[in-house]
MMTF fields as JSON, N, C-alpha, C and O atoms, coordinates in Angstrom:
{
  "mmtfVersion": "1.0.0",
  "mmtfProducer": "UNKNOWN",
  "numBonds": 503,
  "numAtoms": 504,
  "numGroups": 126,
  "numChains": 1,
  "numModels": 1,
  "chainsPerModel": [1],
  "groupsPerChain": [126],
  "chainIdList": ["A"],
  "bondAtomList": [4, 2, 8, 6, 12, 10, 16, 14, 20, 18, 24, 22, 28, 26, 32, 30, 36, 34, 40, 38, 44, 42, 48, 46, 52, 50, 56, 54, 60, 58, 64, 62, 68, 66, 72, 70, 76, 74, 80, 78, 84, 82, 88, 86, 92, 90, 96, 94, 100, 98, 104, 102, 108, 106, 112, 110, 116, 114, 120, 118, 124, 122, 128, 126, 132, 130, 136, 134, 140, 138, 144, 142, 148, 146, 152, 150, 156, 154, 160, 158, 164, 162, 168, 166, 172, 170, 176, 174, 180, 178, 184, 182, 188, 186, 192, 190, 196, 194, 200, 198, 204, 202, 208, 206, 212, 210, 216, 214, 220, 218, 224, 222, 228, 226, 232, 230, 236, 234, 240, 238, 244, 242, 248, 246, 252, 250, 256, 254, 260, 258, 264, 262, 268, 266, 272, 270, 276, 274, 280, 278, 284, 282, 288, 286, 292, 290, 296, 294, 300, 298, 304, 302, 308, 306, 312, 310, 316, 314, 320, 318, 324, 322, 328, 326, 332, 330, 336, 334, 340, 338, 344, 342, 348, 346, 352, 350, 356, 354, 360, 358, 364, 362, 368, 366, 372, 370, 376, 374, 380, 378, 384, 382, 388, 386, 392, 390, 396, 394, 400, 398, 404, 402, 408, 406, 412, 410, 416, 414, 420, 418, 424, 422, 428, 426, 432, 430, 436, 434, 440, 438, 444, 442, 448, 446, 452, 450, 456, 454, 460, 458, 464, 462, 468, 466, 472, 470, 476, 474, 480, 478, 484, 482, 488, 486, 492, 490, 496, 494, 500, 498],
  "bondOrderList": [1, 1, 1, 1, 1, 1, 1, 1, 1, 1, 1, 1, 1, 1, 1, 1, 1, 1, 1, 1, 1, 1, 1, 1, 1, 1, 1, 1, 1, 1, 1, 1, 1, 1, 1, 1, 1, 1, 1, 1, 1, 1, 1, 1, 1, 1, 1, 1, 1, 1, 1, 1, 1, 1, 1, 1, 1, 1, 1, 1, 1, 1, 1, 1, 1, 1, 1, 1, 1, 1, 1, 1, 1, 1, 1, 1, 1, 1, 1, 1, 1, 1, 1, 1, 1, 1, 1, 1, 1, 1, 1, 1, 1, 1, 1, 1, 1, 1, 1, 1, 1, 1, 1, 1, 1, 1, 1, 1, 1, 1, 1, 1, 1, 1, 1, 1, 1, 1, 1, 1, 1, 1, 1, 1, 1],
  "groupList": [{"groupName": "UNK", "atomNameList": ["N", "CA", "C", "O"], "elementList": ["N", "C", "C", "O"], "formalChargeList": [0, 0, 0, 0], "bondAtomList": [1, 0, 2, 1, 3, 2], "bondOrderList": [1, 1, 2], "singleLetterCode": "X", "chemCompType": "L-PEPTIDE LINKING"}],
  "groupTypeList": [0, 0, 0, 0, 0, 0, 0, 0, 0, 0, 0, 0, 0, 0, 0, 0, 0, 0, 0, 0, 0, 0, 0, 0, 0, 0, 0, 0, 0, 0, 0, 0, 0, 0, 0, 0, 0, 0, 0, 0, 0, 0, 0, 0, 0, 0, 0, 0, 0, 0, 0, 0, 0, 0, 0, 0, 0, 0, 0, 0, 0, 0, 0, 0, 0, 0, 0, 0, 0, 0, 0, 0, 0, 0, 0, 0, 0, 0, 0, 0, 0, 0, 0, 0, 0, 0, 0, 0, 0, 0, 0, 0, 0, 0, 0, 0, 0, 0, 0, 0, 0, 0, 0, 0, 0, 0, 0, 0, 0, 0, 0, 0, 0, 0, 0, 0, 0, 0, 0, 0, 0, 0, 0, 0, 0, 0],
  "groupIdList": [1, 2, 3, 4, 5, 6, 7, 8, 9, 10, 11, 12, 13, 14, 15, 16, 17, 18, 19, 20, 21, 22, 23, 24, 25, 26, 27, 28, 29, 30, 31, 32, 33, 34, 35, 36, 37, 38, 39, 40, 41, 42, 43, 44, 45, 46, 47, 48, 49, 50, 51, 52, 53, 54, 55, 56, 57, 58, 59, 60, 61, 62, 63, 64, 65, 66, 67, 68, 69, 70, 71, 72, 73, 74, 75, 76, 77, 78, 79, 80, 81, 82, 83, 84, 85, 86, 87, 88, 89, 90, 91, 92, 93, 94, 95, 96, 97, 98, 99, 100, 101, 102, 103, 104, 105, 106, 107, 108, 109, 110, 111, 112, 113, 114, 115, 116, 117, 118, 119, 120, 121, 122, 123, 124, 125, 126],
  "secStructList": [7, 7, 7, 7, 1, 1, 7, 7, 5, 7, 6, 6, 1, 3, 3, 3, 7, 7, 5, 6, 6, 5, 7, 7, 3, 3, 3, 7, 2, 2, 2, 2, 2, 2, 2, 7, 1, 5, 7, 7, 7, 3, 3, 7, 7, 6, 6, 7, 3, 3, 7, 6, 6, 7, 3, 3, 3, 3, 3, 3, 5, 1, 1, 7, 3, 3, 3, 3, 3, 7, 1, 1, 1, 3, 3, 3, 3, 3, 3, 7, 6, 6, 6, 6, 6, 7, 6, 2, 2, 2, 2, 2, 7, 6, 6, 6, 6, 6, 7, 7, 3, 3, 3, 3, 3, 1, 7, 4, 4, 4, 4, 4, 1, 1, 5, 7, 2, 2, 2, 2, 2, 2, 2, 6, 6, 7],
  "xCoordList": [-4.804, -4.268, -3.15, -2.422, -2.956, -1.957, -0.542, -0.475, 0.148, 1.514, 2.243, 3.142, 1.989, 2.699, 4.015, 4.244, 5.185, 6.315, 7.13, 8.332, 6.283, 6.923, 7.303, 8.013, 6.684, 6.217, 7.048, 7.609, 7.212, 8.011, 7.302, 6.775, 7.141, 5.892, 6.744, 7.951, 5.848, 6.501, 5.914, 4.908, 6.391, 5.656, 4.088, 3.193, 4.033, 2.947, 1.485, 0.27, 2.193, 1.105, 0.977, -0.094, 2.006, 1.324, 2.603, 3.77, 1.964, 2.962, 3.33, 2.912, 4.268, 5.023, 5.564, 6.278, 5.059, 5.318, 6.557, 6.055, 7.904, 8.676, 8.434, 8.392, 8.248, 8.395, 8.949, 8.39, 10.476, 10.617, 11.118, 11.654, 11.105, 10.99, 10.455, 10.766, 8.791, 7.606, 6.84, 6.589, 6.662, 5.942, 4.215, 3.435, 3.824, 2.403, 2.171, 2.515, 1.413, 1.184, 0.099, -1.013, 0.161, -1.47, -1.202, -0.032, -2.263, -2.403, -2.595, -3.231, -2.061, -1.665, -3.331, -4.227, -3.628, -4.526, -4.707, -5.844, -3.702, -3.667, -4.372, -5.408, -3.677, -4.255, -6.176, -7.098, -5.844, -7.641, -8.402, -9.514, -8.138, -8.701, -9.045, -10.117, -7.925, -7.884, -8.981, -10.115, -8.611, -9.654, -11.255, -12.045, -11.504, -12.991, -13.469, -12.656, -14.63, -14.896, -14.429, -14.258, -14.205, -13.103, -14.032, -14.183, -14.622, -15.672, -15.169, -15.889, -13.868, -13.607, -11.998, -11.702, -11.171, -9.507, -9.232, -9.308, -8.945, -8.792, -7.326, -6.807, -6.379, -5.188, -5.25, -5.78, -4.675, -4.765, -3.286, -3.214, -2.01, -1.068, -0.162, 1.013, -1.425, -0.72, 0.129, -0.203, 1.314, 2.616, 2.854, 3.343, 2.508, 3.988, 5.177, 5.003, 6.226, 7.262, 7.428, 7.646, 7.17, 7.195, 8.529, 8.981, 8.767, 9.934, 9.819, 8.832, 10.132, 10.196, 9.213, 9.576, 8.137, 7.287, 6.311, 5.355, 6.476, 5.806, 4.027, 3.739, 3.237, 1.66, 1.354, 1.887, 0.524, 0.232, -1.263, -1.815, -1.863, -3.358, -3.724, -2.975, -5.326, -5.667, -6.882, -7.319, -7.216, -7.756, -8.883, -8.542, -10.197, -11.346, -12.32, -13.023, -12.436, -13.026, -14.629, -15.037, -15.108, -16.74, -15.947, -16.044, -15.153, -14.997, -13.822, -13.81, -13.035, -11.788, -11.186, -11.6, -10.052, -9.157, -7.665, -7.086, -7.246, -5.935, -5.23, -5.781, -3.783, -3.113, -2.356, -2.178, -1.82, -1.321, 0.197, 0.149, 1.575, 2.409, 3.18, 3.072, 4.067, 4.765, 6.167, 7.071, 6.004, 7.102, 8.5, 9.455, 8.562, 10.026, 9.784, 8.646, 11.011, 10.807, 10.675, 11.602, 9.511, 9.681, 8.114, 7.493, 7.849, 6.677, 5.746, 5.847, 4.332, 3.3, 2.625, 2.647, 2.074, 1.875, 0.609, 0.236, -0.496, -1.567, -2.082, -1.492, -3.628, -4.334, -5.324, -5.686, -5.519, -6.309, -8.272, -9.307, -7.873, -9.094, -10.833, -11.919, -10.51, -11.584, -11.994, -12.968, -10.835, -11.311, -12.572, -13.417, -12.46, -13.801, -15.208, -16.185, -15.14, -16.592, -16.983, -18.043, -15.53, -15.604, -14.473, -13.472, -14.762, -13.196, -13.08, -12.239, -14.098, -14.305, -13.368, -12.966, -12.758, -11.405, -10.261, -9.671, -10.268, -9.16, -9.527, -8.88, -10.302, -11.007, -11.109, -10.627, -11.674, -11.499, -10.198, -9.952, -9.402, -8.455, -7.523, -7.834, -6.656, -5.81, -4.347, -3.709, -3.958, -2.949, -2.938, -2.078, -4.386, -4.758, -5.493, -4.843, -6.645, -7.498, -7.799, -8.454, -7.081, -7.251, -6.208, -6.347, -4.928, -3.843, -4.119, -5.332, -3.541, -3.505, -3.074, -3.597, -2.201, -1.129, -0.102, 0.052, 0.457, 1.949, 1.943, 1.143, 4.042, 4.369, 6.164, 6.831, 6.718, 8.164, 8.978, 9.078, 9.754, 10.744, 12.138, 12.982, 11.899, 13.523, 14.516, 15.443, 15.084, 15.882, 15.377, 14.813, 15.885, 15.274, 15.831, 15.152, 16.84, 17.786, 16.776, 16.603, 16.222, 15.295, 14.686, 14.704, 14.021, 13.099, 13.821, 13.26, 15.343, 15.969, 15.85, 16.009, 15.411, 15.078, 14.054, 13.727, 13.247, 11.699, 11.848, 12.857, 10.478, 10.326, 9.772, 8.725, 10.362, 10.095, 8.372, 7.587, 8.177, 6.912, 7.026, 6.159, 8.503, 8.254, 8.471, 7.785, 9.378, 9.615, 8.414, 8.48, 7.328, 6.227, 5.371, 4.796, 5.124, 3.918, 4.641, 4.019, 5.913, 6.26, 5.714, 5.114, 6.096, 5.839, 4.596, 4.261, 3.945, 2.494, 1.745, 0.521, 2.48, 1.934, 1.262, 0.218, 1.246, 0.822, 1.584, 1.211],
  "yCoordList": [-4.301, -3.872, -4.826, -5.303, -5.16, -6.3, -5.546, -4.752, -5.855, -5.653, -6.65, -6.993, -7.269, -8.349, -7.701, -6.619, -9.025, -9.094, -9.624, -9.869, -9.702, -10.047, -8.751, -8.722, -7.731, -6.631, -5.71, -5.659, -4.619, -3.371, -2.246, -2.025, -1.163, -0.329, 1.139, 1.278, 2.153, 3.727, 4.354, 3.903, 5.259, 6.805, 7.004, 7.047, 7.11, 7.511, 6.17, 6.364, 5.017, 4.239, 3.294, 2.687, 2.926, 1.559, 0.565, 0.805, -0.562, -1.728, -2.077, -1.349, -3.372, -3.721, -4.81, -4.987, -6.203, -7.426, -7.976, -8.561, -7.966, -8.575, -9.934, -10.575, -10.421, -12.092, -11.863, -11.378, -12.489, -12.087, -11.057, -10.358, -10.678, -9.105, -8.237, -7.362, -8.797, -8.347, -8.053, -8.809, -6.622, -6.208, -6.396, -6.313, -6.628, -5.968, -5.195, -5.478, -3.978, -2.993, -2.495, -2.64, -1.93, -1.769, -0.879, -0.559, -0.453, 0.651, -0.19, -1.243, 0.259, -0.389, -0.771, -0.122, -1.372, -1.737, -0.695, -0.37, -0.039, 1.734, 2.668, 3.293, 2.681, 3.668, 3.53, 4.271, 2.282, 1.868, 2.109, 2.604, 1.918, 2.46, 3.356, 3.584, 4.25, 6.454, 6.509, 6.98, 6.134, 6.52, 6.484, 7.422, 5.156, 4.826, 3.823, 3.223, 3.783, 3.037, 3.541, 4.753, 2.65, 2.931, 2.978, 1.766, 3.494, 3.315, 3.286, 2.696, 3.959, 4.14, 3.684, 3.543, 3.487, 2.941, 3.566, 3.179, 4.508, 5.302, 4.798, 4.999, 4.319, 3.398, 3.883, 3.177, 5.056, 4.945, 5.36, 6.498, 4.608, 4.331, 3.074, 2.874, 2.063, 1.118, 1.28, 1.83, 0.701, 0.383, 1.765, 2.372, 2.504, 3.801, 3.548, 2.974, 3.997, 3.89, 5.287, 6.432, 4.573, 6.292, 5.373, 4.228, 6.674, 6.857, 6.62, 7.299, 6.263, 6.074, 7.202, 8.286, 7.222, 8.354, 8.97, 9.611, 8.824, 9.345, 8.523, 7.539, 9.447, 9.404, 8.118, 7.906, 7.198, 6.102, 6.192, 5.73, 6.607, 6.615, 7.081, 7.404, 7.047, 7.455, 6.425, 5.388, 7.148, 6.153, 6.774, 7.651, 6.796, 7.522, 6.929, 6.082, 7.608, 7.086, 8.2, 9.109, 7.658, 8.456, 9.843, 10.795, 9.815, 11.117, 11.97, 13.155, 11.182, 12.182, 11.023, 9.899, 11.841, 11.399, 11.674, 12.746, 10.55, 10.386, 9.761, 8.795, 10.304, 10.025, 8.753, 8.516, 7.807, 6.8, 6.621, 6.52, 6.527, 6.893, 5.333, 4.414, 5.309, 3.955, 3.874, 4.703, 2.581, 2.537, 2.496, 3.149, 1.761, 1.572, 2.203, 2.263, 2.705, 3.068, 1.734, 0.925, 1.549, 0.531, 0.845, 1.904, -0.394, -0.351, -0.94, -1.988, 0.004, -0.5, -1.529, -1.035, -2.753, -3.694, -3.916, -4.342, -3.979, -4.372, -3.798, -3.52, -3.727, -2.95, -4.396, -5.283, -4.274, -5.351, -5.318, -4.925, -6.034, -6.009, -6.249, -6.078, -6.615, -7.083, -6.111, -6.183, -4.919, -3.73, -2.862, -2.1, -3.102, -2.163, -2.6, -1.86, -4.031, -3.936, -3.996, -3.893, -4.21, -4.138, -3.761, -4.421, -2.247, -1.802, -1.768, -1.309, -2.342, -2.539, -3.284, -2.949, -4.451, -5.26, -5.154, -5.926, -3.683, -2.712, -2.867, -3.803, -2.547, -2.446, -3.745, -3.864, -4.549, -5.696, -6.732, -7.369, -6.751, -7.699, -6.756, -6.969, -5.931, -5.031, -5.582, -4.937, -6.597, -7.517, -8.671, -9.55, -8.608, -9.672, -9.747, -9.629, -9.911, -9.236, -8.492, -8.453, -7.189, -5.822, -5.184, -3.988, -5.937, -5.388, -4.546, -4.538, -3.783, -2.228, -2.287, -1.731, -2.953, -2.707, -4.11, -4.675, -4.373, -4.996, -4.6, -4.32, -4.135, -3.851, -4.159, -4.65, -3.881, -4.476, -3.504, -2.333, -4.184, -2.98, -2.89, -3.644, -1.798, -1.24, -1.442, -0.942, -1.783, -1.388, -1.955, -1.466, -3.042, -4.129, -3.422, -3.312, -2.934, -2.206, -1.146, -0.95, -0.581, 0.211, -0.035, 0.695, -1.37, -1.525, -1.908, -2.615, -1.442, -1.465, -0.264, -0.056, 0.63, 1.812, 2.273, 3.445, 0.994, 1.066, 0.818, 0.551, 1.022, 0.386, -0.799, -1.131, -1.771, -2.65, -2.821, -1.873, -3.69, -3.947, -3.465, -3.165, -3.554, -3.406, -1.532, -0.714, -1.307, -0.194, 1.288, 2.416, 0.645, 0.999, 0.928, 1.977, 0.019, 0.064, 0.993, 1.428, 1.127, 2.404, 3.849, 4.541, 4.245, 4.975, 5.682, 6.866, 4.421, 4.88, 4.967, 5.025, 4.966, 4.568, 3.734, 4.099, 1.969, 1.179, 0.395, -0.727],
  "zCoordList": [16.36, 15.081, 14.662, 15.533, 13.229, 12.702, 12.128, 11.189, 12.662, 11.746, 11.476, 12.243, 10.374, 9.804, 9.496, 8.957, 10.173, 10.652, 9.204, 9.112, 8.315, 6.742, 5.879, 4.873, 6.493, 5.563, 5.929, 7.023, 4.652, 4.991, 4.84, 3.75, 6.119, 5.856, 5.571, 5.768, 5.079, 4.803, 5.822, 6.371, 6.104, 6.779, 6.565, 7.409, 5.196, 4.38, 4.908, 4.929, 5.227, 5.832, 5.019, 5.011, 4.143, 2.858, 3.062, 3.371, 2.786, 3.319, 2.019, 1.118, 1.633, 0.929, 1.229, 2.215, -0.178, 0.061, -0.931, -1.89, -0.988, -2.377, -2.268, -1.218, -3.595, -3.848, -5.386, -6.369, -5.173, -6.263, -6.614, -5.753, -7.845, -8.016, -8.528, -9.337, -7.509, -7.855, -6.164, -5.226, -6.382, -5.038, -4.805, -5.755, -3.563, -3.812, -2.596, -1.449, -3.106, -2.271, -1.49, -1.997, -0.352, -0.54, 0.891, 1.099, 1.917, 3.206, 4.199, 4.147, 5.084, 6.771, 7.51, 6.97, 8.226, 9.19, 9.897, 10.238, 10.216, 10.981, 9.93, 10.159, 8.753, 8.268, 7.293, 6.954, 7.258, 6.622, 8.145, 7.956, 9.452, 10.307, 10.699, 11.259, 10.406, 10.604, 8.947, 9.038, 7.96, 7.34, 7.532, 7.426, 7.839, 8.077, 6.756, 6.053, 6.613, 5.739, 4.252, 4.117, 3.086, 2.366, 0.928, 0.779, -0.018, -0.637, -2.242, -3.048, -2.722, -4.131, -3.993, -2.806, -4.676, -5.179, -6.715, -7.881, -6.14, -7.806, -8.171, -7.074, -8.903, -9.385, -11.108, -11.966, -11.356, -12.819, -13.221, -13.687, -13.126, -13.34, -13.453, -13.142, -14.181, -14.762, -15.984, -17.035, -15.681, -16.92, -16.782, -17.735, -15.455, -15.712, -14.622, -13.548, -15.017, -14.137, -13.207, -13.604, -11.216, -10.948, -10.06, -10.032, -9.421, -8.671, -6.71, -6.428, -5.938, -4.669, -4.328, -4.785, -3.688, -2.87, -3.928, -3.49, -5.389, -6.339, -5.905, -5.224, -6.637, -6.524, -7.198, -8.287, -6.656, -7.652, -7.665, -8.664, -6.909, -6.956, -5.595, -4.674, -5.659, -4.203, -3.723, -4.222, -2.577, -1.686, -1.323, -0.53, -1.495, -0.741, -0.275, -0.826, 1.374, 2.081, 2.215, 1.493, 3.312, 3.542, 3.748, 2.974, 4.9, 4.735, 4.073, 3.738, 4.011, 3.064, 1.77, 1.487, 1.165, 0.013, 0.229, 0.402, 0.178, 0.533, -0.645, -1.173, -1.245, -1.758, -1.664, -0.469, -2.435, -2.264, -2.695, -3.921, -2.271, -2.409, -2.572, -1.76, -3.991, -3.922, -3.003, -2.896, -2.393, -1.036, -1.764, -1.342, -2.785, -3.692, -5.182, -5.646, -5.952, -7.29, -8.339, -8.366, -9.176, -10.018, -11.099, -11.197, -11.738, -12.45, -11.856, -11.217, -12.117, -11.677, -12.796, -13.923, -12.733, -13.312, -12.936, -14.029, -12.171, -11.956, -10.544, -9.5, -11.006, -9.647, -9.279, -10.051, -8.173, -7.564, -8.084, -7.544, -9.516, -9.659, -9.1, -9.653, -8.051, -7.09, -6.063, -5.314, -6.169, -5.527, -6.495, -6.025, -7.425, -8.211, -7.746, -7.626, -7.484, -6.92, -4.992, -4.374, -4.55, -3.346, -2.89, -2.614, -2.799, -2.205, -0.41, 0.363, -0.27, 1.165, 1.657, 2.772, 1.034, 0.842, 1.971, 2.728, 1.653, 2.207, 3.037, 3.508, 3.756, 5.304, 6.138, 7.264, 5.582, 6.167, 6.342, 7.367, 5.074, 5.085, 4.312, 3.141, 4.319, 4.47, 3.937, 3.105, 4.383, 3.502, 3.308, 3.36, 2.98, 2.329, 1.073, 0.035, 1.02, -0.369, -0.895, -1.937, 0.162, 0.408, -0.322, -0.577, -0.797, -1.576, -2.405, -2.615, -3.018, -3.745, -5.328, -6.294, -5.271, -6.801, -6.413, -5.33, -7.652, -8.201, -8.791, -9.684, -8.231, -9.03, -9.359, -8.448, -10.487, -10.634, -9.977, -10.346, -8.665, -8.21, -9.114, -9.598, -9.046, -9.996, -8.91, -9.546, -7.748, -7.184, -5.455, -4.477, -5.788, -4.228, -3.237, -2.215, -3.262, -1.766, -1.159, 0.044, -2.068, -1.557, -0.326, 0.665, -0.495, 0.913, 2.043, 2.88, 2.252, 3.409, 4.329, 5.532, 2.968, 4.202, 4.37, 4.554, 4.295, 4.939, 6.765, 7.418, 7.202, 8.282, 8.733, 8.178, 9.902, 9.613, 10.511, 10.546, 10.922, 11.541, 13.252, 14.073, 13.33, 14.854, 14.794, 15.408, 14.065, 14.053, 13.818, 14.306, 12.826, 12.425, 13.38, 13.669, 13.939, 15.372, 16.704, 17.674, 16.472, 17.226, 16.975, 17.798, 15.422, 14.533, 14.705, 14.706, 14.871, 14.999, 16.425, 16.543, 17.27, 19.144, 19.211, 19.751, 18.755, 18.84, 20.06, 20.401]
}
């Protein structure tokens, strides 16, 4: 399992890349694994502004639907268009082509009280 040592992950299981002050988001290697194969990316909150932990979309797999929760408060700006025809993405390359959303963080300090990579593969009994 990968935990990139760049990234800041949540509870909820979704990682978080700043460049800038522009995020991209998307679900852990842990958690596209506990799901299973990943078949739909429902994302219908472009250009709204939610708040730290607020709903941004969900995630459905063969067997369940899972909510998708933003790691920092800011605007969502774009969904990974290449997930509509292969959201399999997720599954395979996870922070990579597999990304979720960008979006503009309101408030960079935020992701200090994320977890970091080492802290997260604890988190999770890795």
């Amino acid at each position: 399992m990968l935990f990139p040592e760049e990234l800041r992950y949540t509870e909820d299981h979704e990682w978080v890349r700043l460049e800038g002050g522009v995020a991209t988001v998307g679900i852990t290697d842990h958690a596209q694994n506990e799901l299973g194969d990943i078949v739909y990316i429902d994302v219908t909150s472009v250009g709204d502004s939610l708040a730290k932990s607020e709903v941004f979309g969900s995630v459905e797999a063969v067997k369940t639907v899972s909510d998708l929760f933003l790691p920092v408060a800011g605007e969502v700006l774009e969904v990974n268009p290449a997930l509509d025809g292969t959201p399999e993405a997720v599954n395979n390359d996870p922070y990579g082509d597999g990304w979720i959303i960008k979006m503009k963080v309101s408030d960079a300090s935020e992701l200090d009280s994320l977890m970091s990579a080492e802290d997260y593969k604890t988190f999770v009994g890795a």
